[in-house]
Residue, then its C-alpha position, 0 to 999 in steps of 0.5 A: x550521490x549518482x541519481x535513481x531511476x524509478x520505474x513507477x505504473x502511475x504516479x498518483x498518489x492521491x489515487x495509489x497507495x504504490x504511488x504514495x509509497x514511491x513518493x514518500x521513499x523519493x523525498x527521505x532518500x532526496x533528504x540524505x541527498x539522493x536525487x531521483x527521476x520517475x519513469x512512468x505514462x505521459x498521463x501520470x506525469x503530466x498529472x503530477x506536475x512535477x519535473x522530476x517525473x517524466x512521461x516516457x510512454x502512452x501505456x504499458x505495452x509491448x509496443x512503447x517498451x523500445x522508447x521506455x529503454x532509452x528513456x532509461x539509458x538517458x537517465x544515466x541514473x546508476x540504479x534502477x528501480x521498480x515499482x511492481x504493482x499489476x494493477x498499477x501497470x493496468x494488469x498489462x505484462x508488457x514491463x515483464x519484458x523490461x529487464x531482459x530487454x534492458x539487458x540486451x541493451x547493454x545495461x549494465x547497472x543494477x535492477x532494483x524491484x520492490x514487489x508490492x504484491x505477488x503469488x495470486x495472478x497468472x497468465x492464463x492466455x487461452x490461445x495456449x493449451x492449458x499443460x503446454x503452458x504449465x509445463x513452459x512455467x514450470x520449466x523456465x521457473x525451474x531453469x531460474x530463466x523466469x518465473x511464472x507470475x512476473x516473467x522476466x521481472x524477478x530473475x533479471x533483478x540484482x535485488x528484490x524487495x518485499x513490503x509483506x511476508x506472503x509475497x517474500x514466502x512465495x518467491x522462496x518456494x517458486x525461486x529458492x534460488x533467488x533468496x539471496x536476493x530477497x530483502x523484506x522492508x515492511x511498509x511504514x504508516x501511510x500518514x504521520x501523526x502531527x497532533x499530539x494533543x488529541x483533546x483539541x484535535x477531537x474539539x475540532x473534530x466534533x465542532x466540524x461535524x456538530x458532534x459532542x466531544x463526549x461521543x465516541x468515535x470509531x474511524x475508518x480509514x482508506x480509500x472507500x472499495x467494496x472489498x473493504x467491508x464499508x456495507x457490513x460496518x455501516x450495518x453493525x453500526x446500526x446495531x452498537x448504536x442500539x447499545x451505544x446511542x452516542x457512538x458515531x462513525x467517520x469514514x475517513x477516505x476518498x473514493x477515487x483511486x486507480x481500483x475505482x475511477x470516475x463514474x464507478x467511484x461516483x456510483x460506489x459513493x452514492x450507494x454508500x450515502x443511500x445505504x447510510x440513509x436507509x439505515x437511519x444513520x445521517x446523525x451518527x455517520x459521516x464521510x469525509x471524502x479524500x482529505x490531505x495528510x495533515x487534516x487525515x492526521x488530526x480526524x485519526x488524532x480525534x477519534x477514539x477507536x479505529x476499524x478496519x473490516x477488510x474483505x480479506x482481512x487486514x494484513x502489514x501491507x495496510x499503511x492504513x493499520x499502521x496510521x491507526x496505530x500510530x495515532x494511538x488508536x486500539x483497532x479492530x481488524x478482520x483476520x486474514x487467511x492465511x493470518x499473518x503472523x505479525x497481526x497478534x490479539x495482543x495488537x489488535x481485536x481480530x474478528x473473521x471478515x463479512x460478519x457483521x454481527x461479530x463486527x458489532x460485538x466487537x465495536x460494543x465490547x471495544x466502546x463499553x472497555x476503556x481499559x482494553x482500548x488503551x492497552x490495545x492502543x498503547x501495544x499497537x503504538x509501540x509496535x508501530x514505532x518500529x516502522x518509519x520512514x527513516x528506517x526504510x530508507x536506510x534499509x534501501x541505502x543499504x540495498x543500493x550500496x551493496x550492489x554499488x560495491x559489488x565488483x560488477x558495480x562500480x561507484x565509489x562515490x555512491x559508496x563512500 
């Protein structure tokens, strides 16, 4: 099978959600055969430690976009893939520029993009008069020469993918004429389940904390952010343990990531541990820091209830959504606005985000119902059986062989 060239902001995905998703899409498609190189920042591969990821650059700038070129034409790969994140490339624009100049390089192979997420930054540079700019964005989008988010980024790729319903509902009202284009695969859950006897994966879990396997315990997961609600969960926390007094909270997930990095994710940590000790809640609370995937799957395996107090709400781009229903746990969630469609009341107890007092009516009525957590558990796991790994891949396969057979791509072996 010919190789793929990722094109990935960093690669880290102990620290990135994209990251961890580039991973795991490498190592499916490397299991049906399909051999792939990442193209990223000499920091992020040497971080990796991995031969098959390759620092090209110092950073995403303007400056190192000519030596990103021909670090591409060197992969002699057949298909290049995109990764797009904004904060994954330091919100930098530079890579908006990269498929046109591959173009003008005398690439010919088909550009794969996956957009992560789109339809809420723009550039707004202030050297520019504010109508002058608008009208070039309207303009080019118009013209279907670029688009006003991502530049040059979607209108020279032969195929966009999106993980989400907002973003491929944006791209369509900004560039009807690139709907053709678009293909939707929604994301898988970010740990698989591998404990299936959840008795002893809770035994363990209790033994670790000194907690009673009589206890009922609600689990956070993901990476610990303040735009992920922890304050107002540790608050209405304290409440359901007026109701509740057994009940405990894990908050399982690392703090370093690329959106909070060292002495910020120090600080974050430390403010979450004094809010705990203020609230009197150093028995019924734990944090487990960043853990791997295995030890991830049997705390999820252990737990009772799962909750996820967003921000903004809980949307299918959370792997963590799909994690809690994949080990069988009945979720709490903040809704989104606009609410996505896919997220019903009949898969998750869906309250309205920084409410803190609905947040504790919720984890009570949860924690005193049996019956409604395991028919939400028991909805949210069929639901998300339909997203796994396998079928991601085969969906990519299917991207990559359509182009590949296109009459400008030829590759008969990859399409065999």
């Amino acid at each position: 099978m010919p190789p793929i060239a990722f094109i990935a902001g960093t690669y880290q995905p102990d620290r990135c959600g994209v990251a961890h998703y580039t991973r795991h899409l490498r190592e499916t498609l490397a299991e049906q055969g399909i051999q792939s190189t990442v193209l990223t920042t000499h920091e992020a591969a040497q971080a990796a430690s991995d031969p098959t990821v390759q620092g090209v650059i110092d950073r995403w700038h303007i400056n190192h976009l000519v030596s990103l070129v021909k670090a591409i034409h060197a992969t002699k790969a057949e298909i290049l893939h995109i990764q797009h994140a904004a904060g994954t490339y330091g919100f930098d624009r530079a890579i908006f520029l990269l498929p046109l100049l591959l173009r003008m390089s005398q690439w010919h192979q088909p550009i794969v993009t996956t957009v992560h997420e789109y339809g809420w930054w723009e550039w707004q540079p202030k050297y520019i008069p504010a109508s002058t700019l608008e009208w070039l964005k309207t303009w080019g989008q118009t013209q279907g020469w670029w688009d006003r988010e991502d530049g040059f980024l979607l209108t020279q790729s032969n195929a966009l993918i999106t993980t989400n319903t907002d973003a491929e509902q944006v791209i369509a009202s900004r560039l009807p004429h690139l709907v053709s284009r678009v293909h939707r695969i929604p994301i898988a859950a970010n740990v698989e389940s591998v404990y299936p006897d959840r008795l002893q994966a809770k035994q363990a879990l209790c033994q670790r904390y000194g907690w009673s396997t009589d206890d009922l315990i609600v689990v956070f997961f993901g990476f610990l952010h303040p735009v992920k609600g922890i304050e107002s969960l540790l608050d209405a926390f304290q409440q359901v343990l007026a109701v509740h007094p057994t009940a405990k909270l894990l908050l399982l997930g690392g703090v370093e990531s690329l959106a909070l990095q060292g002495e910020a994710a120090d600080r974050y940590w430390n403010q979450l541990q004094a809010k705990i000790a203020e609230l009197q809640l150093q028995d019924g609370v734990q944090m487990t820091g960043y853990l791997e995937a295995e030890a991830v799957s049997q705390c999820l395996a252990g737990a009772d209830l799962g909750v996820l107090p967003f921000n903004h709400g809980v949307t299918l781009k959370s792997g963590s959504l799909l994690a809690l229903m994949a080990h069988r746990l009945p979720v709490i969630a903040t809704q989104a606005s606009p609410a996505d469609p896919d997220i019903t009341t009949h898969l998750v107890q869906l309250i309205e985000p920084r409410n803190r007092d609905a947040l504790a009516a919720a984890l009570i009525q949860m924690l005193t119902q049996p019956d409604l957590r395991a028919r939400l558990a028991n909805a949210g796991y069929a639901f998300s059986r339909q997203f796994s790994w396998s079928q991601i891949t085969q969906s990519h396969l299917k991207i990559y062989r359509s182009l590949l057979k296109s009459p400008t791509f030829i590759s008969s072996e990859f399409a065999a």
